[in-house]
N, C-alpha and C positions, 0 to 999 in steps of 0.2 A: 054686814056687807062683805061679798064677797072680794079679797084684795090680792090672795094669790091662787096660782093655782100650779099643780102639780099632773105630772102626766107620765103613766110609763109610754113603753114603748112598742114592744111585740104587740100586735095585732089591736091596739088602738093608733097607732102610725104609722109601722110599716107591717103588711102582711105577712101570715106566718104560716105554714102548712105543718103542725104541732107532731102528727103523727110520721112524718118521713123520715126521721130519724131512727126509729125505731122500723119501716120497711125498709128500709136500706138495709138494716141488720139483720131482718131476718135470716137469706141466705148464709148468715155467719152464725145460727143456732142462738140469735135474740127470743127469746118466749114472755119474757116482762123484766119490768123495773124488779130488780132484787135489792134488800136492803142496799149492800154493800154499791150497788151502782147507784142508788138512789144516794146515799151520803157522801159519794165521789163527785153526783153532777153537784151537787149542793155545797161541798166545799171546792168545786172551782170556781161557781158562782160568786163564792166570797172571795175568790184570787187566793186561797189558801195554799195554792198549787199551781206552778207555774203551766205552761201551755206542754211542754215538751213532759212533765212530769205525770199531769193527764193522762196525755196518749199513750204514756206507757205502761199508766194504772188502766185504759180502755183494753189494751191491746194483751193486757196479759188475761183479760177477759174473754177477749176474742181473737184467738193468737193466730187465725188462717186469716186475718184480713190483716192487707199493707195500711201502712199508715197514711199514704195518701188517700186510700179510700175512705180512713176512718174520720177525715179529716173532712170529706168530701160530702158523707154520710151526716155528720154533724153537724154541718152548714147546713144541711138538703133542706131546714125546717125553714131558712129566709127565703123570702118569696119578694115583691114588688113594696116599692115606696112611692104611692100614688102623690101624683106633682100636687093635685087639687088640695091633699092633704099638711103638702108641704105650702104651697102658697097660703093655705087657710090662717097657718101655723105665723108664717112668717106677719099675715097682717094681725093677727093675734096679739104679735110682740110688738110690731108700730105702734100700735097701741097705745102704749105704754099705762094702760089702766091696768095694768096685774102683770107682779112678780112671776113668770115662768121658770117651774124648774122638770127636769126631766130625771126621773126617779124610775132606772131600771133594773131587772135583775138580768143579768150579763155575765159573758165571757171574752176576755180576748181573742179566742176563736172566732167567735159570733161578730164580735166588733170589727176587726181585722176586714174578717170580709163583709160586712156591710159596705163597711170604704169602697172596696176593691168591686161590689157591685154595681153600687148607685153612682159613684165617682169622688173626688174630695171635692169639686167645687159644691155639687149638690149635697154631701154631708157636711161640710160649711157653713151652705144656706140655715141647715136640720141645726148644729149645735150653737149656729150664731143669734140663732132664736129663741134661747134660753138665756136665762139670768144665771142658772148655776146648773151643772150637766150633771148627776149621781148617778155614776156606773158599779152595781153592787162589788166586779170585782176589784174596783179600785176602793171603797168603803169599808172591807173586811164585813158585810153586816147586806142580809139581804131578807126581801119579802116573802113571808108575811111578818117579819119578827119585829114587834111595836118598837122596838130600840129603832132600826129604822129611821121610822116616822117621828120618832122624837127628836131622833139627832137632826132632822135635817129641820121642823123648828126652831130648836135651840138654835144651831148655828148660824141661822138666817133671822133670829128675833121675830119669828113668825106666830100669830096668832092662832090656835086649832079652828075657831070658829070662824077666823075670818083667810079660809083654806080651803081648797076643794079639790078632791083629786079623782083620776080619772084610771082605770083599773079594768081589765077583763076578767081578772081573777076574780070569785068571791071572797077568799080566804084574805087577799090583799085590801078590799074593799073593806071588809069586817074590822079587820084591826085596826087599819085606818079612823073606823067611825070611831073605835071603842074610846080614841083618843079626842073623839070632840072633831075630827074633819068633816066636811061637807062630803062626800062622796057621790060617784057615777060610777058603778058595779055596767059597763059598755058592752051591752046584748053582740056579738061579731055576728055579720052578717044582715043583721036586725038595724044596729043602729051606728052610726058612724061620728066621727069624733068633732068633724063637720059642724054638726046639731048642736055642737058644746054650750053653745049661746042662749040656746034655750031652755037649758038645765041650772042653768044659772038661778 
């Protein structure tokens, strides 16, 4: 029996337009993820690196773009937090038949401006409907990496089998399972988080 359940957050809550990041940068000579910027976003996702420290590791990257733009450029991928979404969420948590935890990979960048989008009463509504909120960069630890999904077991004395979590990633879905969780690998566009009920 299913008893908790676990949810990230980009594009199974709030939508995300994955690729704007990367056109934004074009005009500044972006052509792909190269190692070294691929191990930059990755250790600020784990907070390894402060915000200010980032932009200075982007910008020596891409040294014709001001920082406000790079700032601007890096948000571009938040899009809408559908109300339907959040109300679904909120009577989800009334509930009170299953532990909610919200289990994202993040940045303070990203975060900051979510607020600053949707508003703080409405991000309120979003974090007050969680039993326990995991923002990678506050965790030191982010997904796909099974430590993850353990720690946040252990911490909460939670069962793998009696878990379910909800994931757009496969790579996050994957390692998820490999630990015994229930999983929803969430089709975007296909299927919406809405239908949770029925995956159940």
């Amino acid at each position: 029996m299913i008893k908790n359940i676990i949810l990230d957050f980009g594009d199974v809550l709030i939508n995300l337009d994955k690729p704007a990041t990367a056109r934004a940068m074009l005009p500044y000579g972006f052509s792909g993820i190269t190692p070294p910027l691929d191990q930059l976003f990755k250790d600020y996702e784990k907070g390894l690196l402060a915000s200010s420290e980032f932009l200075d590791e982007v910008s020596f990257h891409f040294p014709d773009a001001n920082r406000e733009y790079l700032i601007q450029a890096w948000n571009a991928i938040l899009l809408d937090f559908p109300e339907e979404r959040l109300q679904f969420l909120e009577r989800l948590s009334s509930g009170n038949q299953y532990k909610l935890f919200l289990l994202s990979n993040t940045n303070d960048l990203h975060m900051e401006s979510v607020r600053q989008q949707i508003g703080m009463e409405r991000y309120n509504r979003f974090k007050n409907s969680f039993d326990v909120f995991y923002l990678s960069y506050e965790m030191g630890m982010r997904k796909p990496d099974e430590e993850i999904f353990q720690f946040v077991l252990d911490q909460n004395h939670l069962m793998a089998e009696e878990t379910f979590f909800v994931d757009d990633v496969s790579e996050n879905t994957d390692a998820a399972a490999r630990l015994g969780i229930h999983v929803w690998n969430l089709h975007v566009g296909q299927e919406d988080i809405t239908q949770l009920k029925s995956r159940l």
